[in-house]
py3Dmol code that shows the C-alpha trace and the ligand (Angstrom):
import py3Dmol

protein = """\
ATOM      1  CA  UNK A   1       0.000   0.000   0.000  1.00  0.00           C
ATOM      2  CA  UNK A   2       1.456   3.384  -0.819  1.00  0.00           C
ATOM      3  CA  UNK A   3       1.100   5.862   2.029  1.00  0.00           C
ATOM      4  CA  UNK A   4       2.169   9.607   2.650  1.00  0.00           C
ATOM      5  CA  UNK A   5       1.231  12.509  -0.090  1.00  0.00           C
ATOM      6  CA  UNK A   6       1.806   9.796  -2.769  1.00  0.00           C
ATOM      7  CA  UNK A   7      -1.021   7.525  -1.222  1.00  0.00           C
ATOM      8  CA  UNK A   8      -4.329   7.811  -3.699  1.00  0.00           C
ATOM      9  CA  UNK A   9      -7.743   9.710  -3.096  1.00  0.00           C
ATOM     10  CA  UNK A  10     -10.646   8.235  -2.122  1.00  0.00           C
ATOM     11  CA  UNK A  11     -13.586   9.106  -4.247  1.00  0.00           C
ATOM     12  CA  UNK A  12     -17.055   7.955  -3.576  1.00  0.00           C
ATOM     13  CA  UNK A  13     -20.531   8.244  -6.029  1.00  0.00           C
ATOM     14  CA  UNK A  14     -23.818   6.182  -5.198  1.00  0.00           C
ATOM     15  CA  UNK A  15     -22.684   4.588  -8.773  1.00  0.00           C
ATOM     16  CA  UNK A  16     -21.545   6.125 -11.749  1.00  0.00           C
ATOM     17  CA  UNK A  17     -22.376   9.684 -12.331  1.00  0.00           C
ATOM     18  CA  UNK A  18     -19.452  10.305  -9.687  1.00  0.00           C
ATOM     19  CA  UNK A  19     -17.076  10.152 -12.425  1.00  0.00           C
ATOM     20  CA  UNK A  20     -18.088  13.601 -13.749  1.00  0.00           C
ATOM     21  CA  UNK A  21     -16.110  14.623 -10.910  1.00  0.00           C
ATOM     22  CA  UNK A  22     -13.379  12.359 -11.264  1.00  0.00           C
ATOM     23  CA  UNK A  23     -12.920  13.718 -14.511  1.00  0.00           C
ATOM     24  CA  UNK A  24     -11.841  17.559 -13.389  1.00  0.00           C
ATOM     25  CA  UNK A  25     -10.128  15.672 -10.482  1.00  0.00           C
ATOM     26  CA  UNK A  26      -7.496  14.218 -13.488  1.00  0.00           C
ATOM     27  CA  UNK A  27      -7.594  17.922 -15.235  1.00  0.00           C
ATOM     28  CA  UNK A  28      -7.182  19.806 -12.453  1.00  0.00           C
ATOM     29  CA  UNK A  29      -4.880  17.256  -9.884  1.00  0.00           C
ATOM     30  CA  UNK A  30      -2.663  15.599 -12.604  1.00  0.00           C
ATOM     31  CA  UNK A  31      -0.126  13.845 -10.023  1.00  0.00           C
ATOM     32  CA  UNK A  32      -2.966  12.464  -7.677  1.00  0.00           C
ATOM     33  CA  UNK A  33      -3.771   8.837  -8.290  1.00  0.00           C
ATOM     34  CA  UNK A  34      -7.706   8.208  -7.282  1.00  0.00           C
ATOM     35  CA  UNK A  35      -9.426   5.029  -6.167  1.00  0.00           C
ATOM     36  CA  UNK A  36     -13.184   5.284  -7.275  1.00  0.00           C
ATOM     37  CA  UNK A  37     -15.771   3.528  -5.830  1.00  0.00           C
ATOM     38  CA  UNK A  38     -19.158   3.461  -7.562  1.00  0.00           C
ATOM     39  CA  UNK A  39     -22.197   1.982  -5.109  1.00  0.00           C
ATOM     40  CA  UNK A  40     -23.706   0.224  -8.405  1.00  0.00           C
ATOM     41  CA  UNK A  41     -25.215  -2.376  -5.738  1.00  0.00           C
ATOM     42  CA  UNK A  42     -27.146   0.152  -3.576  1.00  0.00           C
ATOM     43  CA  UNK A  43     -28.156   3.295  -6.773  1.00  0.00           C
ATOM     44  CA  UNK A  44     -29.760   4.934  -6.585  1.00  0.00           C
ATOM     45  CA  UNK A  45     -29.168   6.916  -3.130  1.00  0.00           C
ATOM     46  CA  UNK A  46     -31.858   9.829  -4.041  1.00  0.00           C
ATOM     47  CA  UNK A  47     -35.249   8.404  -2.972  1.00  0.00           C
ATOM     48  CA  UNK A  48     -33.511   6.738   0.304  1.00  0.00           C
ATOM     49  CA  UNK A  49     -33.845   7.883   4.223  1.00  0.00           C
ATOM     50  CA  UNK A  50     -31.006   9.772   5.604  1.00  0.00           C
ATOM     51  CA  UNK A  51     -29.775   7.196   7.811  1.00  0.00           C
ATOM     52  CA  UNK A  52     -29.654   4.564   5.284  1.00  0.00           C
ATOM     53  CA  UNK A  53     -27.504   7.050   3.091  1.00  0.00           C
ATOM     54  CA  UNK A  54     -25.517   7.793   6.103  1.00  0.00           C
ATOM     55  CA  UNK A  55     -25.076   4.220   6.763  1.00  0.00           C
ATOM     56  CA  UNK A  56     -23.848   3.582   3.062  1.00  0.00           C
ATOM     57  CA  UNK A  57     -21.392   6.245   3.113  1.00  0.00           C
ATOM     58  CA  UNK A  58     -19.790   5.341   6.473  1.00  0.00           C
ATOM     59  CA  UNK A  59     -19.375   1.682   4.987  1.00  0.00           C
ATOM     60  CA  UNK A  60     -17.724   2.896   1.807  1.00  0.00           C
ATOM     61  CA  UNK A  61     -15.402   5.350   3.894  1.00  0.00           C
ATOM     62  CA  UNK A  62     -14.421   2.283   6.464  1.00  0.00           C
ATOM     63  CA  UNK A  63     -13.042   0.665   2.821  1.00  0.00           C
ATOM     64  CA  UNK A  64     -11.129   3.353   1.097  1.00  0.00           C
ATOM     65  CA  UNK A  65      -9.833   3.553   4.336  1.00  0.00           C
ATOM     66  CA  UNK A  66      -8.827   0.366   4.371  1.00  0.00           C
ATOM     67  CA  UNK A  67      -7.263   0.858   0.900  1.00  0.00           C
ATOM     68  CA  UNK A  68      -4.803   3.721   2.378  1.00  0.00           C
ATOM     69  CA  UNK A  69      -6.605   6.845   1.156  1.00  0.00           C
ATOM     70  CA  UNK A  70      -5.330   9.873   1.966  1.00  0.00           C
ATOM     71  CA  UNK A  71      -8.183  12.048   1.676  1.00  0.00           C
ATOM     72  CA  UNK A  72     -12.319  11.368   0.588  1.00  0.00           C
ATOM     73  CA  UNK A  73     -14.116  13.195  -2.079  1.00  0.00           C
ATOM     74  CA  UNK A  74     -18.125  12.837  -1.497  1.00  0.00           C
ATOM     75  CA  UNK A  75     -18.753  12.801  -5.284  1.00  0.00           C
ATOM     76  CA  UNK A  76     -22.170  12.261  -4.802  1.00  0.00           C
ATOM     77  CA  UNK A  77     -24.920  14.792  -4.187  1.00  0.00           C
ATOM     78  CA  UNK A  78     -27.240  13.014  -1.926  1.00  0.00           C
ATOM     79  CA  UNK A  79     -24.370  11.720   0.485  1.00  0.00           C
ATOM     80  CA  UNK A  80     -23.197  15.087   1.039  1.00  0.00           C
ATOM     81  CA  UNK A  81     -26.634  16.472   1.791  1.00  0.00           C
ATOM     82  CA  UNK A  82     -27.208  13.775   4.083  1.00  0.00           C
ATOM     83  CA  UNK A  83     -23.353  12.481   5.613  1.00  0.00           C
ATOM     84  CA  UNK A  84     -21.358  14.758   4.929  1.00  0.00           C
ATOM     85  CA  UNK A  85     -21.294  16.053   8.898  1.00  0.00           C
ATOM     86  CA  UNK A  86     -21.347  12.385  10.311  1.00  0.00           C
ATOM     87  CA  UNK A  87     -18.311  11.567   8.156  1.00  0.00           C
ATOM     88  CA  UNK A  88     -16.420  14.989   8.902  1.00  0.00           C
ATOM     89  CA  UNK A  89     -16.527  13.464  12.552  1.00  0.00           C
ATOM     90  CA  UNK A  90     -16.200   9.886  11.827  1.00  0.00           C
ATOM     91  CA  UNK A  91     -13.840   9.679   9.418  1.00  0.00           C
ATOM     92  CA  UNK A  92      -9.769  10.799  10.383  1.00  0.00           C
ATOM     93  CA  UNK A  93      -9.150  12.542   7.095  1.00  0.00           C
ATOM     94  CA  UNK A  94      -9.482  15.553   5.163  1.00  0.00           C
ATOM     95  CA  UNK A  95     -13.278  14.912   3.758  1.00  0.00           C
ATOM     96  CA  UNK A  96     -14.355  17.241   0.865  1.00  0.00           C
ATOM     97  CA  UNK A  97     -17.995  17.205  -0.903  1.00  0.00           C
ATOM     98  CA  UNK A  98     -19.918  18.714  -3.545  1.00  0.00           C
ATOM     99  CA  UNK A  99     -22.194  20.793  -2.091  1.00  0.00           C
ATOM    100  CA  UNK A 100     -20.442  23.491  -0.813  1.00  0.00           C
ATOM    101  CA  UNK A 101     -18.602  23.863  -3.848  1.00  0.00           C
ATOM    102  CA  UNK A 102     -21.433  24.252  -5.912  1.00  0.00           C
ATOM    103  CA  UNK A 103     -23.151  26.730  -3.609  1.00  0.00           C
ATOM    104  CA  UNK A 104     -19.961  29.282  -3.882  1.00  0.00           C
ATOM    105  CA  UNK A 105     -19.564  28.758  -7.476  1.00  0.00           C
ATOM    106  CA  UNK A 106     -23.429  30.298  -8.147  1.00  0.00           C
ATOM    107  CA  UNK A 107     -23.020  32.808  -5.401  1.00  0.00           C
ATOM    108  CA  UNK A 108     -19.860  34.171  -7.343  1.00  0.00           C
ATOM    109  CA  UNK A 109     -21.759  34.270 -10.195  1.00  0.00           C
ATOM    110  CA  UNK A 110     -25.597  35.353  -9.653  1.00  0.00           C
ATOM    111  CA  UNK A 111     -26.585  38.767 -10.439  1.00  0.00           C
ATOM    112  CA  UNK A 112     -29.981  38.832  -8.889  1.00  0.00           C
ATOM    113  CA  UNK A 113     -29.364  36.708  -5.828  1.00  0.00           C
ATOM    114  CA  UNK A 114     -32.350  34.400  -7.233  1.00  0.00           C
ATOM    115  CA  UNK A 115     -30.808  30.783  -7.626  1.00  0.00           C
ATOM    116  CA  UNK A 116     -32.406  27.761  -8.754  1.00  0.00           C
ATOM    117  CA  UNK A 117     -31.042  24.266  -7.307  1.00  0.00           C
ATOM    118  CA  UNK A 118     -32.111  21.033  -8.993  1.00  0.00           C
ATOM    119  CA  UNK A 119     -31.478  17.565  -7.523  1.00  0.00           C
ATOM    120  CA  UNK A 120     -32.562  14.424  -6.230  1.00  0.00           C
ATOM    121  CA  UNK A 121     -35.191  14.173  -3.971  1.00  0.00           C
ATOM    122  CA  UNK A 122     -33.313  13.287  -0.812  1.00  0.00           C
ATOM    123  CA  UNK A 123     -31.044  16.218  -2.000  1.00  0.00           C
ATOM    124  CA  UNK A 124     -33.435  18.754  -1.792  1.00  0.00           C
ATOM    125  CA  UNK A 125     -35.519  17.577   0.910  1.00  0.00           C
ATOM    126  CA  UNK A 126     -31.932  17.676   3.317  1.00  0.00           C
ATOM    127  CA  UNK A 127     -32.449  21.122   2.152  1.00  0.00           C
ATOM    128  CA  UNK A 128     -28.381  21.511   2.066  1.00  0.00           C
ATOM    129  CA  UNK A 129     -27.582  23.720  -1.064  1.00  0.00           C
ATOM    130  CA  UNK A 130     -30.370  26.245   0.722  1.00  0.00           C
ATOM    131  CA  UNK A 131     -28.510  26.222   3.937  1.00  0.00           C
ATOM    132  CA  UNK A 132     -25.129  26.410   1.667  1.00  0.00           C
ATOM    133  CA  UNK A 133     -26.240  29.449   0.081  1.00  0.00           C
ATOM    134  CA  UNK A 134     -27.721  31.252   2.772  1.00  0.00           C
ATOM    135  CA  UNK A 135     -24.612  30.821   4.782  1.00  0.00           C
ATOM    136  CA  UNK A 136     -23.002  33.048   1.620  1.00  0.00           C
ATOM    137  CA  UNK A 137     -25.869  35.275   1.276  1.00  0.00           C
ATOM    138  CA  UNK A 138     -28.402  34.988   3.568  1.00  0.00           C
ATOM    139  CA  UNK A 139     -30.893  37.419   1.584  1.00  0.00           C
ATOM    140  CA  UNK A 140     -30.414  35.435  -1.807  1.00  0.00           C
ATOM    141  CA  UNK A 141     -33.801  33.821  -3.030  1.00  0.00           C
ATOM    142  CA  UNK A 142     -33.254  30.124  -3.581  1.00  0.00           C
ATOM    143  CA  UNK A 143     -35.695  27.840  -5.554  1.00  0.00           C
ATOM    144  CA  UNK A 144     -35.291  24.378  -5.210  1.00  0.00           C
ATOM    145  CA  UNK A 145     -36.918  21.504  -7.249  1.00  0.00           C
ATOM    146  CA  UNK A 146     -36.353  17.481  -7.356  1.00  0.00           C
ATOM    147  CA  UNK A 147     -35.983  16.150 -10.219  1.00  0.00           C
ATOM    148  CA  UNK A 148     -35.908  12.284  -9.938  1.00  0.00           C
ATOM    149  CA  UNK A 149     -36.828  11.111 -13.195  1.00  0.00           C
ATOM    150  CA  UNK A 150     -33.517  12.780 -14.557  1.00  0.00           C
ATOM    151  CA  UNK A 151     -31.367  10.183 -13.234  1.00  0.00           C
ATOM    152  CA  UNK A 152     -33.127   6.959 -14.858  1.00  0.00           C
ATOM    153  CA  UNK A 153     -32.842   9.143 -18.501  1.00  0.00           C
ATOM    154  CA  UNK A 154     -29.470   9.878 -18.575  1.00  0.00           C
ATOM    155  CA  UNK A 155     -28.349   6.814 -17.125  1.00  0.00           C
ATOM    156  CA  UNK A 156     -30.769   5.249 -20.230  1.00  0.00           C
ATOM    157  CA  UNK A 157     -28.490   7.907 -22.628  1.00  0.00           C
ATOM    158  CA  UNK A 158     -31.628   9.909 -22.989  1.00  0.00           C
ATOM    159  CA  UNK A 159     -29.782  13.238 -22.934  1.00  0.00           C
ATOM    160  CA  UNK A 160     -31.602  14.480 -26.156  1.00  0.00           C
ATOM    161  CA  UNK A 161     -35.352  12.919 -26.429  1.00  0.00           C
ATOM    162  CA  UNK A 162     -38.332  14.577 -26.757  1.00  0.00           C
ATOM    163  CA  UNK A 163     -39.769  13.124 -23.505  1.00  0.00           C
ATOM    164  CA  UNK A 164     -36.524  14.152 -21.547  1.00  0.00           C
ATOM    165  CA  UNK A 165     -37.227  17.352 -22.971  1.00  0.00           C
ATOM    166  CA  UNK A 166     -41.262  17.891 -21.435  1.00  0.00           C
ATOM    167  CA  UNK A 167     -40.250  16.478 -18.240  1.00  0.00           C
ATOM    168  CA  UNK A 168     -37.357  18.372 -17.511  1.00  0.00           C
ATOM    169  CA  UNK A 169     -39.660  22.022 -19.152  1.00  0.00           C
ATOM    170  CA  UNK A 170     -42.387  20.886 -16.505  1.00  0.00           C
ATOM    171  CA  UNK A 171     -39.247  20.455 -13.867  1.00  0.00           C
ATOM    172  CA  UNK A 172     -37.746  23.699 -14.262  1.00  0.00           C
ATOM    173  CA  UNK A 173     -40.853  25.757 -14.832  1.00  0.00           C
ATOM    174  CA  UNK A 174     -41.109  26.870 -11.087  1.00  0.00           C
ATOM    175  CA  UNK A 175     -37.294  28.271 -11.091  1.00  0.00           C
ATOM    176  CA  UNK A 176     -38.485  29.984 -14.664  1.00  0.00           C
ATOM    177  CA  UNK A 177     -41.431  31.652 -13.005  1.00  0.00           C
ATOM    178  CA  UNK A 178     -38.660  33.003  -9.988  1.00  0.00           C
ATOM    179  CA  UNK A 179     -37.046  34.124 -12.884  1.00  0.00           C
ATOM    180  CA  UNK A 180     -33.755  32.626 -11.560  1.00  0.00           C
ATOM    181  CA  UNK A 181     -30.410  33.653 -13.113  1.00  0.00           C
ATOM    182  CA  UNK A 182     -28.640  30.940 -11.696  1.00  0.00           C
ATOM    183  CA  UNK A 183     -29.458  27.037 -11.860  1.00  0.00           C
ATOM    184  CA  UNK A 184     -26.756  24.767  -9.695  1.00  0.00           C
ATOM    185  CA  UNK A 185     -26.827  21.246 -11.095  1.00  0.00           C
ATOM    186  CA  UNK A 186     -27.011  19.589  -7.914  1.00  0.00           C
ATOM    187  CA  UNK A 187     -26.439  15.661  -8.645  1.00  0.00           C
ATOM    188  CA  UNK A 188     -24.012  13.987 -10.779  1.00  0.00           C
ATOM    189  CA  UNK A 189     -25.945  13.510 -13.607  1.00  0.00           C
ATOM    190  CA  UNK A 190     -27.339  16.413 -14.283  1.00  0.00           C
ATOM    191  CA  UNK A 191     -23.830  17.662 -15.899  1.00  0.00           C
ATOM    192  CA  UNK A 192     -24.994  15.676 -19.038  1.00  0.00           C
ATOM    193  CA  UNK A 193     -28.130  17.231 -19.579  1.00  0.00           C
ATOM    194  CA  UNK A 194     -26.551  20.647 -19.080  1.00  0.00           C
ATOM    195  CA  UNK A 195     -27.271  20.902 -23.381  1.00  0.00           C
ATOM    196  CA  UNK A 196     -30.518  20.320 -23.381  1.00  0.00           C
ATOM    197  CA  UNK A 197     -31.273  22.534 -19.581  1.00  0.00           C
ATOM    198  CA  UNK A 198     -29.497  25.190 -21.939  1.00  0.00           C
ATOM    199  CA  UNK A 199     -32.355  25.417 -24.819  1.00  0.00           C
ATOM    200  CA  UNK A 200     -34.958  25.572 -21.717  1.00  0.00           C
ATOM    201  CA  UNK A 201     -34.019  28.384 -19.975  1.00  0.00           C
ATOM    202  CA  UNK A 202     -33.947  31.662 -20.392  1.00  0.00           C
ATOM    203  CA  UNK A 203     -31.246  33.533 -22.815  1.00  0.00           C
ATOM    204  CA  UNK A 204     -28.235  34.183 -20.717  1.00  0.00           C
ATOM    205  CA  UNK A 205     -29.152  31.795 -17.387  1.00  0.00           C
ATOM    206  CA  UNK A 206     -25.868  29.840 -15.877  1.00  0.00           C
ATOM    207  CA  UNK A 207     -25.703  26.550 -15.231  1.00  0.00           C
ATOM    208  CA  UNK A 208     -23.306  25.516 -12.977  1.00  0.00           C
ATOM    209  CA  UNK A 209     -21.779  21.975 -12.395  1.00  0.00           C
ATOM    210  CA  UNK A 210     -19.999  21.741  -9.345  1.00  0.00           C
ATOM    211  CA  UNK A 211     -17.100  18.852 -10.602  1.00  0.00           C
ATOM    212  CA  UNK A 212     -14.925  22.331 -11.182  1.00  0.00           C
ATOM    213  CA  UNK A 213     -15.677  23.798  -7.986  1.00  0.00           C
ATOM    214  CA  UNK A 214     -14.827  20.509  -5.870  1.00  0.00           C
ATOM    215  CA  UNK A 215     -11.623  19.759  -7.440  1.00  0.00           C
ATOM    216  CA  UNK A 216     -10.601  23.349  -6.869  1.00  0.00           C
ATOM    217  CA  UNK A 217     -11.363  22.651  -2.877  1.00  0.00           C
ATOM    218  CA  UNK A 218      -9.794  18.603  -3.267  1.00  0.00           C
ATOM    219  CA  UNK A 219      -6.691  20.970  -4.593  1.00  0.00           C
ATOM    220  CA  UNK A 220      -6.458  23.945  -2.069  1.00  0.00           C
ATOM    221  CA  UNK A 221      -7.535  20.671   0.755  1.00  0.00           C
ATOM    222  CA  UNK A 222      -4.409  18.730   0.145  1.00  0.00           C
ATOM    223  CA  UNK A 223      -2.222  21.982   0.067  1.00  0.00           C
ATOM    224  CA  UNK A 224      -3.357  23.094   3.467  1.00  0.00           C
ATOM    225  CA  UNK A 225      -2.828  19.617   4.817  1.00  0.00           C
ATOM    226  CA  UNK A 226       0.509  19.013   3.245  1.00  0.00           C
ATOM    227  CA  UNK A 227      -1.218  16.084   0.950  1.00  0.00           C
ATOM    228  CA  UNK A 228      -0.123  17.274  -2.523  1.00  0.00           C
ATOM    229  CA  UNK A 229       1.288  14.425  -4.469  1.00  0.00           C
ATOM    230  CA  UNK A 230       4.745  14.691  -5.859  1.00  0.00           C
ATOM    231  CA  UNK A 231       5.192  14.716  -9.517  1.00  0.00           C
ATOM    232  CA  UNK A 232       4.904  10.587 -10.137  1.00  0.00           C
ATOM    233  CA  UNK A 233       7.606   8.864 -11.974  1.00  0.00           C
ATOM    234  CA  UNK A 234       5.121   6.126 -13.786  1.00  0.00           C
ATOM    235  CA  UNK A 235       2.032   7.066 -15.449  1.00  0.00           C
ATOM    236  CA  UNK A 236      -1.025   7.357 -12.878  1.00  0.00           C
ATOM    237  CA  UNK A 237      -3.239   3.991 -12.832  1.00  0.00           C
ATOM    238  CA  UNK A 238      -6.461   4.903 -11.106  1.00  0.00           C
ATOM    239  CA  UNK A 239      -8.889   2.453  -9.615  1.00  0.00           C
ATOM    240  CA  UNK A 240     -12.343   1.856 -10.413  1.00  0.00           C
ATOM    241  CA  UNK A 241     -14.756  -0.123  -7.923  1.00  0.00           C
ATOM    242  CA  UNK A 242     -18.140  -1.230  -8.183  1.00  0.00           C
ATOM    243  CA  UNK A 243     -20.309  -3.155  -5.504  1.00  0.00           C
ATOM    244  CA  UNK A 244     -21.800  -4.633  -8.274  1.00  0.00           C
ATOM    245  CA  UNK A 245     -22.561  -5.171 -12.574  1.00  0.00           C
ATOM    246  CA  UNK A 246     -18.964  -4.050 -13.536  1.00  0.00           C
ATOM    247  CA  UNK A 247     -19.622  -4.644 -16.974  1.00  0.00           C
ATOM    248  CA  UNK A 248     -22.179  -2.095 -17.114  1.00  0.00           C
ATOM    249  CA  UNK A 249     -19.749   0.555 -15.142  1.00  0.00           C
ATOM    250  CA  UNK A 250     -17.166  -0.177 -18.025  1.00  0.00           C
ATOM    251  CA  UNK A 251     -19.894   0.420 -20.186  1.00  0.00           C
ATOM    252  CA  UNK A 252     -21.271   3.506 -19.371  1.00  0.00           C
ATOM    253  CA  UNK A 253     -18.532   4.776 -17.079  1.00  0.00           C
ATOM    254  CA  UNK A 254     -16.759   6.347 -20.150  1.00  0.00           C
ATOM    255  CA  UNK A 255     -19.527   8.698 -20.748  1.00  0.00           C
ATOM    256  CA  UNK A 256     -19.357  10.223 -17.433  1.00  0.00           C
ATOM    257  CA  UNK A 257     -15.498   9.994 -16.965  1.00  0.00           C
ATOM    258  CA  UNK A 258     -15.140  11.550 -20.950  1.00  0.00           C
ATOM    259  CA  UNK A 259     -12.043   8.426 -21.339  1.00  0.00           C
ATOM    260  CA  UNK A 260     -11.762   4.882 -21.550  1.00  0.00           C
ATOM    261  CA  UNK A 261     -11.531   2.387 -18.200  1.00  0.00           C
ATOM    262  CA  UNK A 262      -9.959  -0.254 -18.672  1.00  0.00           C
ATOM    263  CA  UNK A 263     -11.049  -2.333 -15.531  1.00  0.00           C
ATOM    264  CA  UNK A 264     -13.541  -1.961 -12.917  1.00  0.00           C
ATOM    265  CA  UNK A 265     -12.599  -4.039  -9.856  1.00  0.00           C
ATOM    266  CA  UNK A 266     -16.088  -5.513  -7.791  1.00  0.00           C
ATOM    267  CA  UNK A 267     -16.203  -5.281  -4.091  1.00  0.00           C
ATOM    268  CA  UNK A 268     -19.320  -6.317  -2.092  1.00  0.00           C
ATOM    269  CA  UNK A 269     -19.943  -4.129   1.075  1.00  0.00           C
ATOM    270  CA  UNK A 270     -22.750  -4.287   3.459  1.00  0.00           C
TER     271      UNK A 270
END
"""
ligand_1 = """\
10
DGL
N -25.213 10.416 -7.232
C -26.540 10.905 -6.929
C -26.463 12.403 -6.601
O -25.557 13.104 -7.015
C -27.512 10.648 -8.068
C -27.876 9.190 -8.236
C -28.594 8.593 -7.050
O -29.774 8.929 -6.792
O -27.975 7.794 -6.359
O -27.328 12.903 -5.919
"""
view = py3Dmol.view(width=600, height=400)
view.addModel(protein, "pdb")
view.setStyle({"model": 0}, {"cartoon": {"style": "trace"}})
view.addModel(ligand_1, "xyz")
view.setStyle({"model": 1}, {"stick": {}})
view.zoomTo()
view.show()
């Protein structure tokens, strides 16, 4: 197991969407070497209680753990909203997750202080991007909406049908009537349909993925703790885990990550 600054980081997704933020992890962290594990056993995370989601992610820290990580990247949404406190006290490294992120990159951009947040339901029931963004600006105006049926369509590739395009007009049409000028994409997935969220809304609204934002905190993270990775000698190898249907994570994993995997490891938890 390699330990110290060169030891991996631990990234975590309820399956594959996660890999979005793997993806600006690589751009943005080119010497850090990331173990990925995708909770294709347990998916989707959104509709589930808190303490089962809780209880998830402190099962999936306890193994990159085990695997040496040096620091944990809460890729996913929903187990920020609902674990990311439990695990900042739990676990005995630097945790980072996407919420957060995501709130400061619309607050640095919103003109009117009226923000949209989309996500899954358990997302925006834990009502954690609201609390996020009032803790920036505590006057702004947020409007948040669930939007469960966008996970199913673009994990079915339906990132440019008809239907996806009614249900996700229908979604959005109570942040159009707040006239929002901000929309964070709050849940892995959404990234994909940022193309067709962008002929919805209004001229000139911002969409904002957070994958950006979180590597840019992963990044400042490791520097305050000392944790940057030197340059590596070998080219990086990451490691992809799922708790179950590798196959399909090879599969569909590219589209999210943007390059090929070449092998997804299985590991049964729980
Ligand atoms: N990864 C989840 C999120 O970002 C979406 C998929 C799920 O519901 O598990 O909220």
């Amino acid at each position: 197991m390699v330990t110290g600054n060169s030891a991996p980081i631990g990234v975590f997704d309820s399956g594959i969407g996660g890999l979005t933020v793997v993806h600006e992890l690589e751009r943005q962290l080119p010497h850090e070497r990331i173990i990925y594990f995708g909770d294709t056993a347990r998916v989707p995370y959104g509709p589930k209680s808190p303490a089962t989601v809780e209880r998830y992610s402190r099962e999936i820290s306890d193994w990159l753990i085990g695997e040496g990580v040096k620091a944990i990247v809460v890729a996913c949404n929903t187990a920020t909203a609902h674990a990311l406190p439990m695990l900042r006290e739990y676990v005995p490294l630097p945790v980072i997750g996407v919420v957060e992120p995501g709130a400061r990159a619309a607050m640095r951009v919103t003109r009117s202080q009226v923000v949209g947040v989309i996500g899954t339901a358990g997302t925006i029931a834990s009502g954690a991007y609201v609390r996020a963004i009032h803790a920036i600006a505590p006057s702004a105006r947020v409007v948040a909406q669930a939007c469960p049926l966008f996970v199913p369509l673009v994990e079915e590739g339906w990132l440019d049908r008809d239907a996806t395009r009614l249900i996700a007009k229908e979604y959005l049409e109570p942040l159009a009537a707040a006239q929002v000028d901000t929309i964070v994409l709050g849940c892995t997935h959404y990234p994909l349909l940022a193309p067709l969220l962008g002929e919805i809304v209004r001229p000139g609204v911002l969409l904002i993925d957070s994958a950006a934002e979180t590597a840019a905190e992963t990044s400042r993270t490791l520097r305050e703790h000392g944790l940057e990775a030197p340059a590596p000698s070998a080219p990086l190898v990451h490691r992809f885990v799922a708790s179950d249907a590798p196959e399909h994570f090879l599969r569909v994993g590219q589209r999210f990550l943007g390059s090929a995997i070449d092998r997804v490891e299985k590991v049964t938890l729980g």
